[in-house]
C-alpha positions as a Markdown table, in Angstrom:
| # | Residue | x | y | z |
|---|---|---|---|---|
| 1 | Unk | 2.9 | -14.7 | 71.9 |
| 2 | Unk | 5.2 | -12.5 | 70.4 |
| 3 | Unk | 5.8 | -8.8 | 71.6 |
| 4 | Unk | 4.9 | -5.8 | 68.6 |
| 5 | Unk | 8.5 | -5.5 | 68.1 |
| 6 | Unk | 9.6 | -9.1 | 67.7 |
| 7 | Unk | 7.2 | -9.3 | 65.2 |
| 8 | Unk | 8.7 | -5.4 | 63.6 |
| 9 | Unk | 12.1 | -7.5 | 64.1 |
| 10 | Unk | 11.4 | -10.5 | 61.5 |
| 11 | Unk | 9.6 | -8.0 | 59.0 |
| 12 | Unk | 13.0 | -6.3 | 59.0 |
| 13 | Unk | 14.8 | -9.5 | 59.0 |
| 14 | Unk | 12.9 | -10.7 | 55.8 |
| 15 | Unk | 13.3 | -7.8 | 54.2 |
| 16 | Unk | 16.7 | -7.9 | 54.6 |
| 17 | Unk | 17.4 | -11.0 | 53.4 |
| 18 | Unk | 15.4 | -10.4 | 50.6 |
| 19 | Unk | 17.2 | -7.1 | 49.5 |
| 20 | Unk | 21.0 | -8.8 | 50.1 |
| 21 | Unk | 20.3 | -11.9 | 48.5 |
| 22 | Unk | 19.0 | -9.9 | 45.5 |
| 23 | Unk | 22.0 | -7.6 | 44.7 |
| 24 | Unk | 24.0 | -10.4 | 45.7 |
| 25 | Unk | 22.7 | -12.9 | 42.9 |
| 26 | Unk | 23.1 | -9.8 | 40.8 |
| 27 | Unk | 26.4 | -8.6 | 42.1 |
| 28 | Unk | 27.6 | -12.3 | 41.5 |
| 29 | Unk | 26.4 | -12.7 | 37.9 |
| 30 | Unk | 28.4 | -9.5 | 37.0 |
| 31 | Unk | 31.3 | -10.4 | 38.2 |
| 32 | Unk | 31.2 | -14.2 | 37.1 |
| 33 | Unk | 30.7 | -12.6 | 33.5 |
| 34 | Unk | 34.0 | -10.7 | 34.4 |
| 35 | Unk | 36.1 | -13.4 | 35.5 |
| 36 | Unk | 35.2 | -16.0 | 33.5 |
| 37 | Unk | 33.6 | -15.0 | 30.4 |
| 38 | Unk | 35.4 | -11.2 | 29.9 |
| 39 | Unk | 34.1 | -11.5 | 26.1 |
| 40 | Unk | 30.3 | -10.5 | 27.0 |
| 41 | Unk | 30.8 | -7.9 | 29.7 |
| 42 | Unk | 29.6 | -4.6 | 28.4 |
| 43 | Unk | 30.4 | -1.3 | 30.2 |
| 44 | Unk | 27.3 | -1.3 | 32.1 |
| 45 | Unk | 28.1 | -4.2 | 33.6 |
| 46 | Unk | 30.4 | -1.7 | 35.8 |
| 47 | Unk | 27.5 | 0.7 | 37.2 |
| 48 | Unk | 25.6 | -2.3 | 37.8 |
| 49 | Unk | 28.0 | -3.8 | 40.1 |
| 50 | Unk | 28.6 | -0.9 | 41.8 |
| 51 | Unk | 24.8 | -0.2 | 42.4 |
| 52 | Unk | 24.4 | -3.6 | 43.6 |
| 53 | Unk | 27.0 | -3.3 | 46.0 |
| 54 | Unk | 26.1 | -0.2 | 47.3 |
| 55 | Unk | 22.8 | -1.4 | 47.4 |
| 56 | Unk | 24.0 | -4.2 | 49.6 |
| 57 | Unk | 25.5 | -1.7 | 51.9 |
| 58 | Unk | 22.9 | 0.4 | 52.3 |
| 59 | Unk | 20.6 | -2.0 | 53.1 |
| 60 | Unk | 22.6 | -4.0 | 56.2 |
| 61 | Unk | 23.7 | -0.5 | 57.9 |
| 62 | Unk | 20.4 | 0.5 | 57.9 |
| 63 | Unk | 17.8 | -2.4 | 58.7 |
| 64 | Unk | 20.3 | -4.2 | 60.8 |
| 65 | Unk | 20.2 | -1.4 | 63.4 |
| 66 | Unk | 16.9 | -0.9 | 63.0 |
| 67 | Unk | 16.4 | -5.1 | 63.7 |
| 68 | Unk | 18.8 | -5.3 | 67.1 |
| 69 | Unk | 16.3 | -2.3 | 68.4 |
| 70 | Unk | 13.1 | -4.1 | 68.0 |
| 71 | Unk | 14.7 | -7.2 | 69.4 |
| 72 | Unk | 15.5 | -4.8 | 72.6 |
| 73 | Unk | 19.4 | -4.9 | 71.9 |
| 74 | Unk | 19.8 | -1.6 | 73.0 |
| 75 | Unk | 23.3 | 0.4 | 73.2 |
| 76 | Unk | 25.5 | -1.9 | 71.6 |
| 77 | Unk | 26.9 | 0.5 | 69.8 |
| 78 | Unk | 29.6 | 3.1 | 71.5 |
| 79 | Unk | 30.3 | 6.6 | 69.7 |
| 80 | Unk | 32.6 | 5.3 | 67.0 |
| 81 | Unk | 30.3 | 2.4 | 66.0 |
| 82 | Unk | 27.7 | 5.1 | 66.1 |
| 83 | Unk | 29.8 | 7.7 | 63.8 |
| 84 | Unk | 31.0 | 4.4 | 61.4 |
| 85 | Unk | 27.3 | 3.3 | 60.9 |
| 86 | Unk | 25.5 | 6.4 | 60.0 |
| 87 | Unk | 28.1 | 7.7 | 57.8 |
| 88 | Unk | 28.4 | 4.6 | 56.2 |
| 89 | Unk | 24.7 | 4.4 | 55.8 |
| 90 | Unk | 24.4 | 8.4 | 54.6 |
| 91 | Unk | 27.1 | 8.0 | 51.9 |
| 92 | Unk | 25.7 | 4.4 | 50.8 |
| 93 | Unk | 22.0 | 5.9 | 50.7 |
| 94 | Unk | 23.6 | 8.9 | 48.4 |
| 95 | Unk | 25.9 | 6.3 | 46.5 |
| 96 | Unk | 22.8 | 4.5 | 45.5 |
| 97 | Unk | 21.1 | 7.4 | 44.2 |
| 98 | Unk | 23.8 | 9.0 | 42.1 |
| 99 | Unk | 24.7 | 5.5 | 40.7 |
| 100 | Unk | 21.1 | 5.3 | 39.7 |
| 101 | Unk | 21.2 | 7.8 | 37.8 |
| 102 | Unk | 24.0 | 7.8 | 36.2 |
| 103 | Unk | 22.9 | 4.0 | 34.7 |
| 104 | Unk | 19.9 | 5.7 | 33.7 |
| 105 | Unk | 22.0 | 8.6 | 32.1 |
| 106 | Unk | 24.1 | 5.9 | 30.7 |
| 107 | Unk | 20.6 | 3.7 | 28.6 |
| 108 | Unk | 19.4 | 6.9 | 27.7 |
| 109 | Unk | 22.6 | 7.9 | 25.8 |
| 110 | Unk | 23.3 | 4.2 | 24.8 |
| 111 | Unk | 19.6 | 4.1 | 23.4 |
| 112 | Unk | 20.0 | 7.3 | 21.3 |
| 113 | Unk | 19.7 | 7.1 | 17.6 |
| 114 | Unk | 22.8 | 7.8 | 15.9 |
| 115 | Unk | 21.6 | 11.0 | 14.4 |
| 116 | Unk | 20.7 | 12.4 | 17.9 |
| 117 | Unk | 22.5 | 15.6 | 19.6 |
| 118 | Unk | 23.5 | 12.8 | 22.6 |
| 119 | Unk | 25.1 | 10.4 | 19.8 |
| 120 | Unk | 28.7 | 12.2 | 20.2 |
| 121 | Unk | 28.9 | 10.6 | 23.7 |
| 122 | Unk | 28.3 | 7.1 | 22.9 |
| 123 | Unk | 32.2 | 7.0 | 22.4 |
| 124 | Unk | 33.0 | 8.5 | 25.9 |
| 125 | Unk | 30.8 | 6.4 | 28.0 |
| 126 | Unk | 33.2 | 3.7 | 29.1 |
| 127 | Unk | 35.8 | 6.2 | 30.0 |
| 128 | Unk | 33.4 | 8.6 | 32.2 |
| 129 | Unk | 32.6 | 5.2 | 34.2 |
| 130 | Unk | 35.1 | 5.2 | 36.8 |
| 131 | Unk | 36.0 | 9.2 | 37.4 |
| 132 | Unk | 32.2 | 9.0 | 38.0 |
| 133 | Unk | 32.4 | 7.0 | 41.0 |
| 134 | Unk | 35.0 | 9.2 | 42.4 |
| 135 | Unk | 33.2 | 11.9 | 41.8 |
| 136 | Unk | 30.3 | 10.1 | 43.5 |
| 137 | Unk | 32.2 | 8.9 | 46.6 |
| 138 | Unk | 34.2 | 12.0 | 47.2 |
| 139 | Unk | 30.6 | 14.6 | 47.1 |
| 140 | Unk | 29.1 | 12.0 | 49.4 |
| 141 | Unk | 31.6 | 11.8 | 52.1 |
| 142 | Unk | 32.3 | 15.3 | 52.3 |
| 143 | Unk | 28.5 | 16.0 | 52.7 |
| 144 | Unk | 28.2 | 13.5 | 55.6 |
| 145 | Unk | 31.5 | 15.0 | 57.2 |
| 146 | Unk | 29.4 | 16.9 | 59.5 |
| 147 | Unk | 27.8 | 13.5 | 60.8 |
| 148 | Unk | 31.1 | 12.1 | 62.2 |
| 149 | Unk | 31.5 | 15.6 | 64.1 |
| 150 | Unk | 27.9 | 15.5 | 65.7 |
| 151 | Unk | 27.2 | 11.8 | 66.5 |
| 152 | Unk | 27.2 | 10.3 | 69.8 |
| 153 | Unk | 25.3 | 7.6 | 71.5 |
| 154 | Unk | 21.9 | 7.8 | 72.1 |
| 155 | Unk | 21.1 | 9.4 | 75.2 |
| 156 | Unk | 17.2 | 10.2 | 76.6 |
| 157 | Unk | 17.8 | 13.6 | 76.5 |
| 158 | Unk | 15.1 | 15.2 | 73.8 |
| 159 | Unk | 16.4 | 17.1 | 71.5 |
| 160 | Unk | 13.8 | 19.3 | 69.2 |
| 161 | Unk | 16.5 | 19.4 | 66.0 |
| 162 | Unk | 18.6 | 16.3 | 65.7 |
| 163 | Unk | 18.6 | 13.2 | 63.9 |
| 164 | Unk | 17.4 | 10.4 | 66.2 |
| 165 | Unk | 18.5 | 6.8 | 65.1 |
| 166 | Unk | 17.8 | 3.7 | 67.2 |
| 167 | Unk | 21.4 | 3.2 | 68.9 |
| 168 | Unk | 22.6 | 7.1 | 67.5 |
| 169 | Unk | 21.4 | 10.4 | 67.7 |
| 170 | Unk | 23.1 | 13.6 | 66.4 |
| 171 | Unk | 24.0 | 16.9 | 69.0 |
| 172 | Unk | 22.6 | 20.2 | 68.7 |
| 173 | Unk | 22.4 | 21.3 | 65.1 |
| 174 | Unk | 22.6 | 24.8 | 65.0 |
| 175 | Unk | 20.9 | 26.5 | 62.2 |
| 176 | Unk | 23.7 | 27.6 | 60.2 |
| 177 | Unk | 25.2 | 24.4 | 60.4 |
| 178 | Unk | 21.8 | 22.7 | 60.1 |
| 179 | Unk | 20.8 | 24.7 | 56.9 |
| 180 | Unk | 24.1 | 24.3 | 55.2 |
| 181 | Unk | 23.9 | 20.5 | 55.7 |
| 182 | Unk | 20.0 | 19.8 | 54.4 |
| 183 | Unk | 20.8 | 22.4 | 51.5 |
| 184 | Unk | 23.7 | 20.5 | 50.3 |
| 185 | Unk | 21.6 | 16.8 | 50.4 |
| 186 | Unk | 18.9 | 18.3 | 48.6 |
| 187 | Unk | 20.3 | 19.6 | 46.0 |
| 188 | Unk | 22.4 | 16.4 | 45.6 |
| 189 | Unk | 19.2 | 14.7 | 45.8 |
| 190 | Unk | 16.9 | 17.1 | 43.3 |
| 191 | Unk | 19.8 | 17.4 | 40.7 |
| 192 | Unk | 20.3 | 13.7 | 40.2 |
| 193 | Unk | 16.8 | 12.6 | 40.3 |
| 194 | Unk | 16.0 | 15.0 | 37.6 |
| 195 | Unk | 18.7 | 13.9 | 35.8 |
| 196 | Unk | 17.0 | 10.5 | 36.1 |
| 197 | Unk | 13.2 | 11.0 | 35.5 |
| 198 | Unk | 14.9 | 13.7 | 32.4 |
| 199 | Unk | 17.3 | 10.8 | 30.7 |
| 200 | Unk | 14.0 | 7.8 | 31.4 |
| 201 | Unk | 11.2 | 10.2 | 29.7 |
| 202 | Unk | 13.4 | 10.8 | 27.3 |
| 203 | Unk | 13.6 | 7.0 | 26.3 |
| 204 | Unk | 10.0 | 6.8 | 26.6 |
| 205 | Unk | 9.7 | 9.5 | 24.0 |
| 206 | Unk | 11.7 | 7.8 | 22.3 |
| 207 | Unk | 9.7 | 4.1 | 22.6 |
| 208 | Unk | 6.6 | 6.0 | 21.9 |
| 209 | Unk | 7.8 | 7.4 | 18.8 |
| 210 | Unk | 9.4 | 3.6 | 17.6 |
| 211 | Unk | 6.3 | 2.1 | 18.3 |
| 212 | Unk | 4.2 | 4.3 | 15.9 |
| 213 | Unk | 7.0 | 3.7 | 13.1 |
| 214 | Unk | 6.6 | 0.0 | 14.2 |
| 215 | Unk | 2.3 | -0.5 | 14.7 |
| 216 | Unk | 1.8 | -1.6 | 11.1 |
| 217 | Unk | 4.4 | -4.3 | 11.5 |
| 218 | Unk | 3.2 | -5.0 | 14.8 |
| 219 | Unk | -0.4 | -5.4 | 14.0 |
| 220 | Unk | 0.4 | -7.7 | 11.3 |
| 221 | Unk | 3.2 | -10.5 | 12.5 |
| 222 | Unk | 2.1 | -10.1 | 15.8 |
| 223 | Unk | -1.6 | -9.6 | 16.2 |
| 224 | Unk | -2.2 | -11.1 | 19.7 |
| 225 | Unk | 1.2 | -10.0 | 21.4 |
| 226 | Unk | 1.7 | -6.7 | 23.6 |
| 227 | Unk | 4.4 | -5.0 | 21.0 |
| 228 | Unk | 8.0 | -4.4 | 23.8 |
| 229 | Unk | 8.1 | -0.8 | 23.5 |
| 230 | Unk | 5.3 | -1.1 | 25.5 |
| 231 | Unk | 6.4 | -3.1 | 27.3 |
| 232 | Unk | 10.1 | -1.6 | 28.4 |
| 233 | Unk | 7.7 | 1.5 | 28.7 |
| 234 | Unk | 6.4 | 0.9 | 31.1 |
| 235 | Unk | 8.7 | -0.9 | 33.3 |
| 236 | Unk | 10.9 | 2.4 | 32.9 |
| 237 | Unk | 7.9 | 4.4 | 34.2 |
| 238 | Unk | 7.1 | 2.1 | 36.8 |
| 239 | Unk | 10.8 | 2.0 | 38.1 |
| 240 | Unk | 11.0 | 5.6 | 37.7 |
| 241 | Unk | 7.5 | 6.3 | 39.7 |
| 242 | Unk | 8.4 | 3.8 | 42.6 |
| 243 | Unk | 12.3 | 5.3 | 43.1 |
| 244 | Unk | 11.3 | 9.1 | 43.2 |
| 245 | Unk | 8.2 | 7.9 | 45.3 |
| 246 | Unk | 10.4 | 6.4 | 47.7 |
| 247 | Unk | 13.6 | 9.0 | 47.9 |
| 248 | Unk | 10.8 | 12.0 | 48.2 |
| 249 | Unk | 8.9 | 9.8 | 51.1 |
| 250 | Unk | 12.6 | 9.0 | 52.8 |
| 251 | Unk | 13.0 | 12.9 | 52.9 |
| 252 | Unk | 10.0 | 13.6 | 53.9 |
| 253 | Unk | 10.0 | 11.4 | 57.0 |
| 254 | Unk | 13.8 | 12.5 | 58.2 |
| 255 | Unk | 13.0 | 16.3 | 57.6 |
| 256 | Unk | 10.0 | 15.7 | 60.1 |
| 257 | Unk | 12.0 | 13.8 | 62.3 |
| 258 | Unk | 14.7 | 16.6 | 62.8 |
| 259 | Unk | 12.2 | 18.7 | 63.9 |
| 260 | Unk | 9.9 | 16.3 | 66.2 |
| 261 | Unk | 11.0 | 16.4 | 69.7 |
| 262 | Unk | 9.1 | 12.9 | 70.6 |
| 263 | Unk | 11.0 | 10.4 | 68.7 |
| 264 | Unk | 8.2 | 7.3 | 67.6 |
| 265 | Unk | 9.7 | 3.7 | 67.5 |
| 266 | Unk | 7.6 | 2.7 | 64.7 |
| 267 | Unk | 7.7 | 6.0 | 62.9 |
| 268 | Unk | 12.0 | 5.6 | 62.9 |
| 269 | Unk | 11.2 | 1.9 | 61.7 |
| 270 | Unk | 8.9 | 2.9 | 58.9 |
| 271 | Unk | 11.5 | 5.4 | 57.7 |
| 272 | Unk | 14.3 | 2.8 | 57.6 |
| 273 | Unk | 11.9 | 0.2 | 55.8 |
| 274 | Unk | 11.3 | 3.1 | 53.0 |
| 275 | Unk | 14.7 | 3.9 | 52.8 |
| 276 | Unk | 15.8 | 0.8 | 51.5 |
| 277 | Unk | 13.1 | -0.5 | 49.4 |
| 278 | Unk | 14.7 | 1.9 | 46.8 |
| 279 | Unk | 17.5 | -0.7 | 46.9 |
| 280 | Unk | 15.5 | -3.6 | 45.8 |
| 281 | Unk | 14.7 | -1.9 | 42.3 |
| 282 | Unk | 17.9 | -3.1 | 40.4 |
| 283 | Unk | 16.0 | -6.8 | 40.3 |
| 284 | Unk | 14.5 | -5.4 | 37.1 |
| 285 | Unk | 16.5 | -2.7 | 36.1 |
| 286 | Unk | 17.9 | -4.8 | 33.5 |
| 287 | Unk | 14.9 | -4.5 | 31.8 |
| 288 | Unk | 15.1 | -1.1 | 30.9 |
């Protein structure tokens, strides 16, 4: 029979072979279009390949610890693997979310009617792309800078405030220290999520409003047939719903786990599962 954790082990296993084969199907068809057929690619092409490979990273330095502890590989990992894999994990995990945003940022503008007050920036897009991602990387590893100065090895010592990870766990925070650094990942996190549900409602208002132009058209070529707005309305909704659902809930849990002396297994698994389901979302992004 298999032990609790063997069978934790090849959930995590699936699911990460799920999530990397995804992006990587999608991460490949990007840059095939690149290579070899340069005349389609269109300059969102570029945030989708970076979101799909920063989803690819989030997902392997975070489930694959998570898999070698339920498989009861324990402290394979010294202090520098330990510094290397959270910060790595922290800045992927933050790279994801501004990335998302900004393609959601990007569709909204992209979608805008010519006459809108957003129309101007049609013309910029391509050229905000890349200072973007700097912008990006450079916020997110000088956030997670504090992470390489309080990681070590995990040691059974408990610890009421510090972040616990299956191999890794972080010092002492002091509550300066410890306020500063939450502070500055939630208002990361709250300012580019509400630039993302902002810029998706906004193209739902806009749907909505197409569709009522369109329901006499509809009605008659296409009596039987759900009309798309609706359709692309709600996948945006849906995608929006299940994103802030699951970046909220991945807060949630490591706020309470800073605080919770007793460290639970399966609670630290659960977290890691929700952290990168997040990641799987670009398989139908396209569809916004």
């Amino acid at each position: 029979m298999f032990s609790s954790d063997m069978i934790d082990g090849f959930l995590l296993i699936f699911q990460t072979c799920i999530g990397v084969a995804g992006n990587l199907v999608l991460l490949e068809a990007y840059v095939y279009t690149f290579l070899i057929q340069p005349h389609l690619k269109k300059p969102i092409d570029v945030i989708f390949m970076h979101l799909t490979a920063v989803n690819i990273l989030t997902i392997l330095f975070t489930l694959i610890p998570d898999i070698m502890s339920s498989l009861r590989a324990r402290h394979f990992l010294g202090d520098v693997g330990c510094k290397v894999i959270l910060y790595i994990f922290r800045i992927s995990r933050g790279l994801s979310i501004c990335t998302t945003s900004l393609l959601s940022a990007f569709q909204a503008i992209t979608f805008s009617p010519s006459g809108s007050k957003c129309a101007w920036l049609k013309s910029k897009l391509s050229a905000c792309i890349i200072p973007s991602f700097l912008f990006f990387w450079a916020i997110n590893m000088l956030i997670y800078m504090y992470i390489i100065e309080t990681v070590d090895t995990r040691s059974n010592i408990t610890i009421s405030h510090k972040y616990a990870h299956p191999h890794c766990q972080t010092r002492q925070f002091g509550d300066h220290h410890l306020g500063s650094f939450l502070s500055a990942i939630m208002l990361r996190d709250v300012f580019f999520v509400v630039l993302m549900v902002w810029t998706s409602l906004y193209m739902v208002n806009h749907l909505c409003r197409h569709h009522r132009r369109a329901r006499p058209i509809h009605s008659s070529s296409l009596p039987c047939q759900t009309p798309p707005e609706n359709k692309a309305i709600h996948t945006i909704l849906l995608l929006v719903s299940c994103f802030v659902f699951f970046c909220c809930s991945n807060n949630l849990f490591t706020f309470y786990s800073l605080y919770t002396p007793k460290k639970n297994p399966r609670f630290k698994m659960l977290r890691g599962i929700l952290s990168t389901l997040p990641n799987h979302l670009p398989f139908c992004a396209d569809e916004k």
